[in-house]
C-alpha positions in Angstrom: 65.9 73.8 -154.1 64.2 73.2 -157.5 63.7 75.0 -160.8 60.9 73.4 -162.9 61.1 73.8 -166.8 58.0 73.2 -168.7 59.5 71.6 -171.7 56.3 70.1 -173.1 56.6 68.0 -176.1 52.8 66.9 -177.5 52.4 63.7 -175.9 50.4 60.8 -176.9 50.2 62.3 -179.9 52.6 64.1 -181.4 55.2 65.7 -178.9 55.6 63.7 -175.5 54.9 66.1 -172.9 57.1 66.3 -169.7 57.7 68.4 -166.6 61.6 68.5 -165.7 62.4 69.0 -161.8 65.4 69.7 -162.4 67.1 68.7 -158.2 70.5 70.2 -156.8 73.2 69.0 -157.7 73.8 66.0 -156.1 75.5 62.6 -157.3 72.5 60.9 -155.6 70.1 63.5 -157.4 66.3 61.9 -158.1 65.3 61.6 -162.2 63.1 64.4 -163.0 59.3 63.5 -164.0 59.0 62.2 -167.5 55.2 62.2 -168.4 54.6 58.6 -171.2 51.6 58.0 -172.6 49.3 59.5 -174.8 47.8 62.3 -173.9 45.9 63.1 -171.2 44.7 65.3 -168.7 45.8 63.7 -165.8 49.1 63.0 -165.0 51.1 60.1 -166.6 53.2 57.8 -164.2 56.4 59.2 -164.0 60.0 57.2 -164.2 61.9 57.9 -161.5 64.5 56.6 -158.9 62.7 55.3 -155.8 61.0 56.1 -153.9 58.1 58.3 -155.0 55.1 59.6 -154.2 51.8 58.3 -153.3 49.1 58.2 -156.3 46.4 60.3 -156.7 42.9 58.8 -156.8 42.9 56.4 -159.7 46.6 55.4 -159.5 48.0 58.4 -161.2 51.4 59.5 -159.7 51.8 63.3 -159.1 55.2 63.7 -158.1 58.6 62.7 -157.3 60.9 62.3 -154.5 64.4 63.7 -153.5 67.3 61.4 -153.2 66.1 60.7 -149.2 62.9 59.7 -149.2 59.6 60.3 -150.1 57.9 64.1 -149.4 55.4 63.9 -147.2 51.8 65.0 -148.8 48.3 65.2 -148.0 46.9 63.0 -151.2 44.2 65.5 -153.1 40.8 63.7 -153.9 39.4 65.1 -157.2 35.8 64.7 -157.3 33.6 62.7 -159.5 32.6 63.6 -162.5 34.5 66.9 -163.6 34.9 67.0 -167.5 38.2 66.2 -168.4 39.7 68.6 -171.1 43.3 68.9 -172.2 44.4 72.5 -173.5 47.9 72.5 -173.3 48.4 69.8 -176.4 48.7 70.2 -180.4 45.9 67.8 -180.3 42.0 67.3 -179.9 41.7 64.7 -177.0 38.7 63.1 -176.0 39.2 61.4 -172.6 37.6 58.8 -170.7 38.2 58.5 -166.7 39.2 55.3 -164.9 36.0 56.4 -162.7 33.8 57.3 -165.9 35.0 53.5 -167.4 33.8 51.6 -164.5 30.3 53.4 -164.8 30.1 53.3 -168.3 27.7 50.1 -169.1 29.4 49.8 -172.5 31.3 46.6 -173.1 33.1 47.6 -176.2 35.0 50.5 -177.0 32.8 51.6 -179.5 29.8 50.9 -177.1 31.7 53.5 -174.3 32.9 55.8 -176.5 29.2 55.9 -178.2 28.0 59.4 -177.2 31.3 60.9 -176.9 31.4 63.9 -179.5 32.8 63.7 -182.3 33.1 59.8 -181.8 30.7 56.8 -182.0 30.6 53.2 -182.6 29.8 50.7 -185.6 28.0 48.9 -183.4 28.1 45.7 -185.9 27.0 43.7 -182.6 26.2 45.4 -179.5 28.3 44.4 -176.7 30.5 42.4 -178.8 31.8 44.4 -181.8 31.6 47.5 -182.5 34.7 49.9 -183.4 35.0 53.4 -182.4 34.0 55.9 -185.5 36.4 59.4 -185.3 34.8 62.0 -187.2 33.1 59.8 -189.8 36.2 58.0 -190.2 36.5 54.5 -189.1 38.4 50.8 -190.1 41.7 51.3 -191.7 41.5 55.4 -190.6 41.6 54.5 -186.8 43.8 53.0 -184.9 43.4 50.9 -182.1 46.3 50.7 -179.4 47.0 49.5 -176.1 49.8 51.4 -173.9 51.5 52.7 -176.8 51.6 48.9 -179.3 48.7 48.4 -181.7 45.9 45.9 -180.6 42.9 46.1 -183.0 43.3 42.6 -184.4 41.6 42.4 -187.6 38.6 44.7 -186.2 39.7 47.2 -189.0 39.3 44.1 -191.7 35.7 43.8 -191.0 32.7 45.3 -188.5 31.6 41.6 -187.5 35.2 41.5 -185.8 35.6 42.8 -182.5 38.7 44.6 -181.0 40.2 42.0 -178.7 40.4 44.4 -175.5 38.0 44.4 -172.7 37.4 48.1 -171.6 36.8 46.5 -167.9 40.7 46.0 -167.6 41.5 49.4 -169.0 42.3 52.4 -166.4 41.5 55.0 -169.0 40.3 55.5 -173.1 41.6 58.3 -174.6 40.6 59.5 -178.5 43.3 61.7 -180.0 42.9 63.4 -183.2 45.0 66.3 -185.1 48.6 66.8 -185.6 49.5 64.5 -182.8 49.0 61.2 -184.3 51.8 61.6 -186.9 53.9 59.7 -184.0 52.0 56.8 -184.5 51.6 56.6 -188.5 49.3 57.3 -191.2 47.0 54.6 -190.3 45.8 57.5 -187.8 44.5 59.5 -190.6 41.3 59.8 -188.8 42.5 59.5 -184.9 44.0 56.9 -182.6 42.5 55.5 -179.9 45.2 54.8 -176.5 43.8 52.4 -173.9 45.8 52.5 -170.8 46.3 50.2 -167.7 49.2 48.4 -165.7 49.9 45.8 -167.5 53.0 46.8 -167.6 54.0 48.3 -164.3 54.8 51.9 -164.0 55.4 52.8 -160.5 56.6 50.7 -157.4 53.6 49.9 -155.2 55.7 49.1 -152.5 57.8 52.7 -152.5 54.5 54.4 -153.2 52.9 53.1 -149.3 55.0 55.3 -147.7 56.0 52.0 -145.0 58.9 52.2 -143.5 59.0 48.3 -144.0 58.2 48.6 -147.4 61.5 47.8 -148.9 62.3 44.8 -147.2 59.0 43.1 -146.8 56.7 44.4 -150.2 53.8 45.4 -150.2 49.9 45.1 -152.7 47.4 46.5 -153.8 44.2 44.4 -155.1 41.4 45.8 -156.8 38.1 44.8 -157.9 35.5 45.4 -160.7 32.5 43.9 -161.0 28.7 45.0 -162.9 25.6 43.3 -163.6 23.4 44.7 -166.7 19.5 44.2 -166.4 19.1 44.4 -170.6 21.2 41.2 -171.1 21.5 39.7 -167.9 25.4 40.1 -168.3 27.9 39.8 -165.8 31.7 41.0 -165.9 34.3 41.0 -163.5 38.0 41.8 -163.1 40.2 41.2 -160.4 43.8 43.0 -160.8 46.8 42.5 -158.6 49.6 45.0 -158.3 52.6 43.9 -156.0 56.5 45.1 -155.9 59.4 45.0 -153.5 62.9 46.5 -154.0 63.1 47.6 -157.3 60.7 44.7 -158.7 57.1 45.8 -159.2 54.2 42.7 -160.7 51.2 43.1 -162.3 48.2 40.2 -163.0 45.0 40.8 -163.8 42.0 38.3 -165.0 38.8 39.6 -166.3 35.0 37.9 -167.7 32.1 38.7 -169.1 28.9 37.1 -170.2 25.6 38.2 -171.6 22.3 36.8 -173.2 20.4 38.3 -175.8 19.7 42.2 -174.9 16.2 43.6 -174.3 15.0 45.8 -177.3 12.1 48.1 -177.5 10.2 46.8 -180.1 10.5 44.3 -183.2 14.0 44.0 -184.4 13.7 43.9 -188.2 12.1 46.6 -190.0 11.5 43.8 -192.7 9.8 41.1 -190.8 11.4 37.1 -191.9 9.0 34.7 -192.4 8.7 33.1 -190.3 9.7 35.8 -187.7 12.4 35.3 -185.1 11.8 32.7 -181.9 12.1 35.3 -179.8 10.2 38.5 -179.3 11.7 41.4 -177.2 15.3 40.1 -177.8 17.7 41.0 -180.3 18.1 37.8 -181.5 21.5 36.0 -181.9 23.6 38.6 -179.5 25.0 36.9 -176.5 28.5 37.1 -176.2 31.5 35.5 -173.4 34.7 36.7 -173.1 37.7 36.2 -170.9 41.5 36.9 -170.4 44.2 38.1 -168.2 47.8 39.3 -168.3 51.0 39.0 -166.1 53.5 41.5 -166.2 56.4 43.1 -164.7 58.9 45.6 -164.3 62.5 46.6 -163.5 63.2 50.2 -162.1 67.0 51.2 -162.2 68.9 54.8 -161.9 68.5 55.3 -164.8 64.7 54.6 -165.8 63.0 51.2 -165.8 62.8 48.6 -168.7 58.8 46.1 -168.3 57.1 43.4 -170.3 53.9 41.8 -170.2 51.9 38.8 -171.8 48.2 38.7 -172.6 45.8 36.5 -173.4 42.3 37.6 -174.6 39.5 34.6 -175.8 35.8 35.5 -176.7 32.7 33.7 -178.6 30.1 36.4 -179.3 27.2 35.7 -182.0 26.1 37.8 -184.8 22.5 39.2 -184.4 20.4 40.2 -188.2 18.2 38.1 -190.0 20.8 35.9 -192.0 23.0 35.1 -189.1 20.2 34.6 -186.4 18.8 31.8 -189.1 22.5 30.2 -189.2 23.2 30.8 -185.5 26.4 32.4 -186.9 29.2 33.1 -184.1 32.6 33.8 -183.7 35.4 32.6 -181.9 38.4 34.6 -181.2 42.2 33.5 -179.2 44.5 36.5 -179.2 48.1 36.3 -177.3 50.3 39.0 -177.2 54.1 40.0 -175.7 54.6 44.2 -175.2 57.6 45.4 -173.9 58.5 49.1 -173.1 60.9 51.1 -171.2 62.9 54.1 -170.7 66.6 55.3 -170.4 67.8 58.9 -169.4 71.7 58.8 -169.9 73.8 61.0 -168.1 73.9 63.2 -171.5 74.5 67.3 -171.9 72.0 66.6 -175.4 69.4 63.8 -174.8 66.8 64.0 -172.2 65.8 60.2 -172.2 65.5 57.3 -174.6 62.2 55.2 -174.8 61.1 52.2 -176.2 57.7 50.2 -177.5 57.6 46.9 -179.0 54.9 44.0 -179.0 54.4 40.7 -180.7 50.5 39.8 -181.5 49.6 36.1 -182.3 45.3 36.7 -183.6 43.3 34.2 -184.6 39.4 33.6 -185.1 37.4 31.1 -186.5 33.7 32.2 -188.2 31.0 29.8 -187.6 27.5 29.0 -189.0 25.2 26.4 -190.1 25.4 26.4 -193.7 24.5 23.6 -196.5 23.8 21.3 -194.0 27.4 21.9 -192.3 27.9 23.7 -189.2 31.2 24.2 -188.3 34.1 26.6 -189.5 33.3 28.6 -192.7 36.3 31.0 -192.7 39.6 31.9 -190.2 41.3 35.3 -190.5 44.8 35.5 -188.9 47.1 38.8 -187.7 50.8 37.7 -186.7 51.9 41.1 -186.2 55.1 42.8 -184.9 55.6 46.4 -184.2 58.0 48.6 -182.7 59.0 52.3 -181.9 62.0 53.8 -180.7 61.9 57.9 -179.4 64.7 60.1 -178.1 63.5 63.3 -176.7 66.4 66.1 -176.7 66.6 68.6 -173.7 65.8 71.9 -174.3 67.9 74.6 -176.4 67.3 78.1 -175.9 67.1 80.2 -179.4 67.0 83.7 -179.5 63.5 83.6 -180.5 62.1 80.5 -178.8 63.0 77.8 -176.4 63.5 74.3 -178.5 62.6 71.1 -177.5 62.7 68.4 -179.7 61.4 64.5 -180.2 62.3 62.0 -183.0 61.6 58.3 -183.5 61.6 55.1 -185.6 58.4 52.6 -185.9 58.5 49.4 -187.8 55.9 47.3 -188.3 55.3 43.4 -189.8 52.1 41.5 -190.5 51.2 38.7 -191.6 47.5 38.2 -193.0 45.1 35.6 -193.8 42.0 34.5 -194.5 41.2 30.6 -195.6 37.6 30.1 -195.8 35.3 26.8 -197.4 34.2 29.1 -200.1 38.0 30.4 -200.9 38.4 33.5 -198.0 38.8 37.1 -198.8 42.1 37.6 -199.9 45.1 35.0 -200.2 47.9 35.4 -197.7 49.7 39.2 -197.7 52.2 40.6 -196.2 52.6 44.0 -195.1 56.5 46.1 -193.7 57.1 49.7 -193.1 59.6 51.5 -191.0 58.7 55.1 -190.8 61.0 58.2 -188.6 59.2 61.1 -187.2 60.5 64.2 -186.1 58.3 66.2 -183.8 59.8 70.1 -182.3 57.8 72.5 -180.2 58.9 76.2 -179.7 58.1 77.7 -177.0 58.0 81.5 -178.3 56.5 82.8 -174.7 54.8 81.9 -171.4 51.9 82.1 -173.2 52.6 80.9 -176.7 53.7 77.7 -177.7 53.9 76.5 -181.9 55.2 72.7 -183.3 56.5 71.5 -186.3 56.4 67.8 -187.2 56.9 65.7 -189.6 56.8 61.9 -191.2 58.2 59.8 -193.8 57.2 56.3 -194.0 57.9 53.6 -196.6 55.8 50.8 -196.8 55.8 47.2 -199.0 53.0 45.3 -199.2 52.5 41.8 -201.1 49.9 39.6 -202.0 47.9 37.8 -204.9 44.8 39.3 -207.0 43.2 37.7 -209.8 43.7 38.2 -213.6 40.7 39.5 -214.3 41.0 40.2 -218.0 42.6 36.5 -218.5 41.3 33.9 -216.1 39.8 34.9 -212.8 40.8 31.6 -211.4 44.6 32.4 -212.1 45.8 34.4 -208.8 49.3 36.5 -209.9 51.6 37.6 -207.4 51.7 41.4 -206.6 54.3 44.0 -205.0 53.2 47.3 -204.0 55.8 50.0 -202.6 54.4 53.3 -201.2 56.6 55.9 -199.2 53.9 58.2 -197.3 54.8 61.5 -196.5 53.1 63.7 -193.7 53.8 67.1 -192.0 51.7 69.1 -189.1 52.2 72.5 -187.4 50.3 73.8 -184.8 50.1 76.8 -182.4 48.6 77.2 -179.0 47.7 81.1 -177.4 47.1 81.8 -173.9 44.1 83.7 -173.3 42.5 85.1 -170.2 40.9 83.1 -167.6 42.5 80.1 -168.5 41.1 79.6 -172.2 43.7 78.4 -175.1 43.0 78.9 -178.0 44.8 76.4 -180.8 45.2 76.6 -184.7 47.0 73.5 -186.3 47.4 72.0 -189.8 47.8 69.0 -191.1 48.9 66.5 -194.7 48.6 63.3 -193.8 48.9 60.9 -196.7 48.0 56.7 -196.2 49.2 53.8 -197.7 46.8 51.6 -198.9 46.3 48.7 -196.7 47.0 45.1 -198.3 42.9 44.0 -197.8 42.1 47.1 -200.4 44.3 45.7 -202.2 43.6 42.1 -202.8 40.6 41.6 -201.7 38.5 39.5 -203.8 35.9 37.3 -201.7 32.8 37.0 -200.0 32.6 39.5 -197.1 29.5 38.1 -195.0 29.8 41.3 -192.0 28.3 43.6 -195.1 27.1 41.2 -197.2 29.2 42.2 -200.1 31.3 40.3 -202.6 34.7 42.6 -201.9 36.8 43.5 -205.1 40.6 44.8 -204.1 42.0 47.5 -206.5 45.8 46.2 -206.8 46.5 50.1 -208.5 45.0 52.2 -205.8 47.2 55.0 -205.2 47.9 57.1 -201.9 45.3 58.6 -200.1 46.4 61.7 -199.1 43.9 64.2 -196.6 44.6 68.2 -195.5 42.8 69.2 -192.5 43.3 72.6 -190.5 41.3 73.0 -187.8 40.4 75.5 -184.6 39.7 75.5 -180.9 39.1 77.1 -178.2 39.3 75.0 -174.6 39.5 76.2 -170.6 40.0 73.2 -168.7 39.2 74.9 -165.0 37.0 77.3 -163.3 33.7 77.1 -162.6 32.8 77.1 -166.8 35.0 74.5 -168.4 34.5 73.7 -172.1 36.1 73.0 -175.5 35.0 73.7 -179.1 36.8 72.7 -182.1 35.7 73.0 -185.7 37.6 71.6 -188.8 37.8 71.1 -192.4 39.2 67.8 -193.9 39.9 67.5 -197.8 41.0 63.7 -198.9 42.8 63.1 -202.2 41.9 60.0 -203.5 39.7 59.1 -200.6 39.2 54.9 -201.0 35.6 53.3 -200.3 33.5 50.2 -201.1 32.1 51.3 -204.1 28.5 49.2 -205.1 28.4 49.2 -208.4 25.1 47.4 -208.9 26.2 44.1 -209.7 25.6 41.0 -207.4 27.6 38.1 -207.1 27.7 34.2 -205.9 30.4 32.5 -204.5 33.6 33.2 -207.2 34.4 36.8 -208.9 33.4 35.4 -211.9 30.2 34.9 -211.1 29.4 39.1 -210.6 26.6 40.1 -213.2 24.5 43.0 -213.0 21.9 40.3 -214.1 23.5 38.0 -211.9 21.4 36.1 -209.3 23.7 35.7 -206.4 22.8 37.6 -202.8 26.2 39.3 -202.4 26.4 43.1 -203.6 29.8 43.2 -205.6 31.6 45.8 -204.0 34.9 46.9 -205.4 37.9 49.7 -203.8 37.7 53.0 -205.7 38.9 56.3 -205.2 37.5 59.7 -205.1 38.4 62.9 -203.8 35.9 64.0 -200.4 35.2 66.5 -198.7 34.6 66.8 -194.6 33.6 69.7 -192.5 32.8 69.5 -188.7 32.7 70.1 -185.4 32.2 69.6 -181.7 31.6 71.2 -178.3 30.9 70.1 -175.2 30.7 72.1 -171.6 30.1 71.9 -168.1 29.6 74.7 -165.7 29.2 74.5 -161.7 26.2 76.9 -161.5 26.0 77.4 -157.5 26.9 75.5 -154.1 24.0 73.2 -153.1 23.9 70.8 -150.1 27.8 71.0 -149.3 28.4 69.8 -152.9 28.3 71.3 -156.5 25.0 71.9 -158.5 25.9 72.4 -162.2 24.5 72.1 -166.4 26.5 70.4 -169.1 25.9 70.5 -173.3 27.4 68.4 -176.0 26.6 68.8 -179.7 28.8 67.5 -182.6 28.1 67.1 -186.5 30.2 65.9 -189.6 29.0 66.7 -193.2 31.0 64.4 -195.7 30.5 64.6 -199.8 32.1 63.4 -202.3 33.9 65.9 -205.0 31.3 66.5 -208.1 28.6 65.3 -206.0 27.1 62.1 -203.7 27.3 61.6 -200.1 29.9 59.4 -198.2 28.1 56.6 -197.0 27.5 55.7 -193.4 28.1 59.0 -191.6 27.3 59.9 -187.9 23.7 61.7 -187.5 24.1 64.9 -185.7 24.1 65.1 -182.2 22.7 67.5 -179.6 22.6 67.3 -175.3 22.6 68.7 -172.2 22.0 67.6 -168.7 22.1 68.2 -165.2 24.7 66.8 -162.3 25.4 67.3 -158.8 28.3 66.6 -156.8 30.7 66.4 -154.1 33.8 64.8 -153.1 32.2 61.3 -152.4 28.5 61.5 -154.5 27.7 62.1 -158.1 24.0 62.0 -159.4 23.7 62.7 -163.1 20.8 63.3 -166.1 22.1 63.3 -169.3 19.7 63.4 -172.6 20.8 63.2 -176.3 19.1 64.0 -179.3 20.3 62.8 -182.5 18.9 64.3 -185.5 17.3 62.1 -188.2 20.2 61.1 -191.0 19.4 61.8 -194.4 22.6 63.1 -196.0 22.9 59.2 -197.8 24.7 57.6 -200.5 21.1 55.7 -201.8 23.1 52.9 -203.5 24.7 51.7 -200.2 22.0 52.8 -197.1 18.3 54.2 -196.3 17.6 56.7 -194.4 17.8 56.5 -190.5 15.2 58.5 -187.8 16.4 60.3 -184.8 16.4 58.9 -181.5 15.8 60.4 -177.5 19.2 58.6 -175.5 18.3 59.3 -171.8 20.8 58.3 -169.1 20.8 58.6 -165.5 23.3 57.8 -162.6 24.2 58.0 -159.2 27.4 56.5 -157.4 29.4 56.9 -153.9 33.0 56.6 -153.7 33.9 56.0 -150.1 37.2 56.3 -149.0 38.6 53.8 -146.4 41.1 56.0 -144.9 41.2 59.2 -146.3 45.0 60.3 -145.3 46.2 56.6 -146.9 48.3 56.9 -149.9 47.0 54.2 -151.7 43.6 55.2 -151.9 41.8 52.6 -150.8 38.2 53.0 -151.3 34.7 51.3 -152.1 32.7 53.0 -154.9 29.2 51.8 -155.6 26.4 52.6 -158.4 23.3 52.4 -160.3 23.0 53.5 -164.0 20.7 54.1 -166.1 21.1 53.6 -170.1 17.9 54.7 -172.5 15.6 55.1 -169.9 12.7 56.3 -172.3 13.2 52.9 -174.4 14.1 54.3 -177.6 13.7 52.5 -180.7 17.5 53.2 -181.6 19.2 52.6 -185.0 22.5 53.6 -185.8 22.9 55.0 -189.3 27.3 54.2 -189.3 26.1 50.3 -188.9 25.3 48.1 -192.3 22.9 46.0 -189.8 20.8 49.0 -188.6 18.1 48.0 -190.6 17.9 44.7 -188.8 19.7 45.5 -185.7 18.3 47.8 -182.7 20.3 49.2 -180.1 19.4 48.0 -176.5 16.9 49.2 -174.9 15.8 50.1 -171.2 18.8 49.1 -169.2 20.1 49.0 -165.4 23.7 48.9 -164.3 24.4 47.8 -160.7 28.9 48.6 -159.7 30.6 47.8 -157.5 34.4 48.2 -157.3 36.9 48.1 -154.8 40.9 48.6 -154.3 42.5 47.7 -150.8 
């Protein structure tokens, strides 16, 4: 006999979400379900005591089992291609499927997440770097993280860096913005993006095949991914290898890629070189290779389960615009990291369970180019970063007015920067500590109304050297900045008929400046700037409120969200007009040097928004589902007392058309985006619109459709800007000299057995 208590707690975000099956009493009783992760609309892995349940499609885990054995189940097959949308968080979550990933011919996060609305990518280099952009917001706004642990590198320091993460080892992408992203600091001011995978083990393969040999003897499960693109010739692959017996369970994975330079639509530059580029019909300078792999395990107990993993990620991509392709600049990137997390539920009348993140990043990458008659290293940027989190989520108390559950946590954080370079670098050597706690509480006031407080303090040191401007330029003083961030949120979430919530949450968020603002004072080739730090910058601080309205089922599923952002002491690259050589002292507005000076200021912005996307399964058609889906988002961003914030997304509107059953999906999905022309004219130029036409069809074939490890086949072809389009992107500072891809072909295969 069970009683389940919905006790959710904003997950991956804010509140970590759980469902309590709370067994009979029993001194053998099973752990109830614990939902980790960010959030997401399909269910988390949950830590139990073995054995469990088989996974649903996609290695989720559904349920858990009673102290003597595993209960029997028919495993449910979702089909392909249903719009995921989560409705039951303080949060706005953009999600992308394990099946949606391995279809998606982006090789970047910011190349998958591209179309998504409400999110894009810098797209710096196609297929190599390019960040995701959150509602206009991007760099040190959005964070990057892997299973919980940051992992952007030093992708935030500069768009020619890429974010050392391969999106073919990931299981799922998920974009989280809102209240929920106080959990993981005010470096989320803009959203957080959560990859997710195995690398750390969160289930017991061998338990989950339902053998009554299992325990004794193990068991696997092996899974491939493989793609070839037409548009580069590229090829990626990833081969992962789950295996686990008695309470052990082992993860490996190793994954490639390599491309050539992509197929474009037209001439690159819209000012021609002299002479022009070698090759017409490529995008010069844009091939890329990447590899890595990690090896991971964990250790499940009575009490939860305690995992660590080590990762290795190495890539050489090249820069394509007209500078770089006449220097054959490239770069070369080694990253090697150590996570750890785990989870503890004591046999406690207060605390419901005791979890733990931590991971050790050593980042390195070497910039390369043919320059003065030397071609070789011209500058190195290193991360040596540590950070760690702590949560204890309470069990539930019942109020009069409300049932109470609560979450609170401590994060640290240590990094270590630099930046040597021939010509000087960007920035002497900084260093940068915080420890934050976080204190997140959701009431839940009915069976249809739920509300959340939360709330952050942080404090934050950051050191480095900056030049004495007013004395000698040459003479680099030391610096200390302290800042103590302070951010609350509150949300509330109403049941509606037929499934539709509607949500209403708040937010003050205030950021830290981040050491590179600060002390910056070099040449910055990505935007061809001459970067000036501001060692005085003070807090940005930003209030948002914002509205929605989401049904995740039925036949008409959809979410719309609109929102209103204020930032206080908003901090940008301000071009004042000046250009610059190699040294600060050099910057002159008469100057003759080729680098824009570009120094941190602050000004109070405004930005307003909003997003929608839908599907609805319009009627039964050849045993499957026939159906029509939109998408439209915009941002409108201006400074306070007038001017445009530069580089802002376009906006976007779509719809298509999809078909599907349990095994097939055939999509057509088109995309207008609107010509920008809401520019700052001292940093950009105006960008046209552009027609994005996709197309796809893929078969997932099951090879026994009653086995609990879902061992199947799936197979595609896609389509990417099937009309050609001559695409710039208006958030990159190369789209003047960079185009997007053009007509491309995705051939997929991927299996698990």
């Amino acid at each position: 006999m069970r009683k389940s208590v919905l006790v959710g707690v904003a997950a991956g975000g804010a509140v970590v979400g759980l469902f309590a099956s709370v067994a009979s009493a029993s001194a053998q009783q099973a752990l109830p379900p614990i939902e980790v992760g960010a959030v997401s609309p399909i269910k988390r892995a949950k830590i139990v005591s073995p054995p469990q349940t088989p996974p649903a499609p996609g290695g989720r885990n559904r349920s858990v089992a009673g102290p003597s054995g595993p209960e029997p189940r028919e495993p449910a097959v979702a089909p392909q291609g249903v719009l995921p949308i989560v409705a039951d968080q303080f949060a706005t979550v953009t999600v992308v499927t394990n099946e949606e990933l391995r279809r998606s011919p982006g090789a970047t996060l910011g190349d998958v997440l591209f179309a998504k609305p409400g999110v894009t990518g810098s797209t710096f280099a196609p297929g190599a770097a390019s960040r995701p952009i959150v509602r206009g917001l991007d760099n040190y706004r959005v964070r990057i993280q892997e299973n919980g642990v940051s992992n952007s590198g030093v992708s935030e320091l500069g768009e020619d860096h890429a974010v050392p993460l391969d999106p073919v080892a990931a299981s799922q992408v998920e974009v989280v913005r809102g209240p929920a992203t106080l959990r993981w600091g005010s470096q989320a001011i803009g959203g957080v993006v959560n990859v997710e995978n195995n690398r750390i083990p969160m289930a017991l393969p061998c338990r989950l095949a339902l053998l009554p040999t299992a325990e004794t003897e193990g068991c696997s499960v092996i899974e491939t991914r493989g793609a070839v693109m037409t548009v580069d010739n590229s090829l990626e692959n990833a081969t992962l290898l789950d295996v686990g017996r008695g309470n052990v369970a082992f993860h490996m994975d190793v994954h490639g890629r390599r491309s050539s330079d992509y197929l474009i639509p037209g001439y690159p530059y819209l000012y021609p070189p002299d002479p022009p580029p070698p090759v017409f019909g490529r995008q010069p300078n844009s091939s890329m290779r990447s590899a890595g792999g990690s090896v991971g395990a964990s250790y499940f107990f009575d009490g939860g389960f305690v995992g660590v993993a080590v990762t290795q990620f190495n890539s050489r991509y090249h820069i394509p615009g007209i500078e770089p392709t006449g220097t054959n600049t490239r770069i070369e990137l080694r990253q090697t990291r150590v996570t750890t997390k785990g989870e503890f539920r004591p046999q406690s009348a207060y605390i419901e369970a005791v979890r733990f993140w931590a991971g050790l990043t050593d980042y390195k990458h070497h910039e390369l180019a043919n320059e003065g008659g030397f071609d070789g290293v011209q500058q190195t940027f290193t991360n040596k970063d540590l950070e760690a989190r702590v949560e204890t989520q309470l069990r539930p108390v019942d109020l009069s007015f409300a049932t109470l559950t609560s979450a609170f946590g401590v994060q640290g954080m240590h990094q270590i920067l630099t930046s040597p370079g021939r010509e000087g670098g960007l920035f002497d050597p900084n260093r940068t500590r915080s420890v934050a706690g976080y204190w997140f509480n959701e009431f839940r006031l009915s069976d249809t109304s739920r509300m959340q407080l939360a709330g952050r303090i942080e404090q934050a040191t950051v050191s480095g050297a900056f030049p004495e401007l007013l004395v000698d330029p040459a003479l680099q003083v030391a610096r200390v900045r302290n800042f103590t961030p302070k951010s609350g949120a509150f949300g509330f979430l109403q049941d509606l008929p037929q499934g539709v919530v509607a949500s209403l949450t708040a937010q003050y968020v205030e950021r830290a400046p981040r050491a590179p603002e600060l002390f910056s004072r070099g040449i910055h080739e990505a935007t061809g700037t001459f970067d000036i730090g501001n060692p005085n910058l003070r807090i940005e601080a930003a209030k948002t409120i914002e509205i929605g309205l989401r049904r995740p089922i039925g036949p008409f599923r959809f979410e719309a969200t609109a929102y209103l952002t204020r930032f206080d002491g908003f901090i940008f690259r301000n071009l004042t007009g000046a250009v610059c050589e190699e040294t600060i002292a050099s910057c002159a507005l008469e100057g003759e040097g080729d680098l824009r000076e570009a120094i941190y200021s602050q000004r109070n912005a405004l930005f307003r928004g909003g997003e929608f996307q839908s599907q609805l399964d319009v009627a039964p058609l050849a045993g499957g589902v026939f159906g029509v889906e939109h998408q439209f988002d915009v941002v409108r961003a201006t400074f306070v007392g007038g001017g445009n914030v530069p580089r802002i997304p376009p906006v976007r509107l779509g719809g298509g058309l999809f078909w599907r059953d349990m095994n097939w999906l055939l999509r057509v999905n088109f995309l207008h985006a609107f010509a920008q022309r809401n520019i700052d004219p001292t940093n950009e130029t105006p960008t046209k619109g552009y027609n994005l036409l996709r197309a796809e069809i893929s078969y997932r074939m099951l090879f026994d459709p009653g086995d609990p490890q879902s061992r199947e086949l799936r197979l595609g072809l896609v389509g990417d800007n099937l009309l050609n389009e001559d695409i710039r992107n208006s958030v990159s500072f190369r789209k003047d000299e960079v185009l997007l891809p053009g007509a491309n072909l995705r051939i997929l295969a991927n299996a698990r057995f």
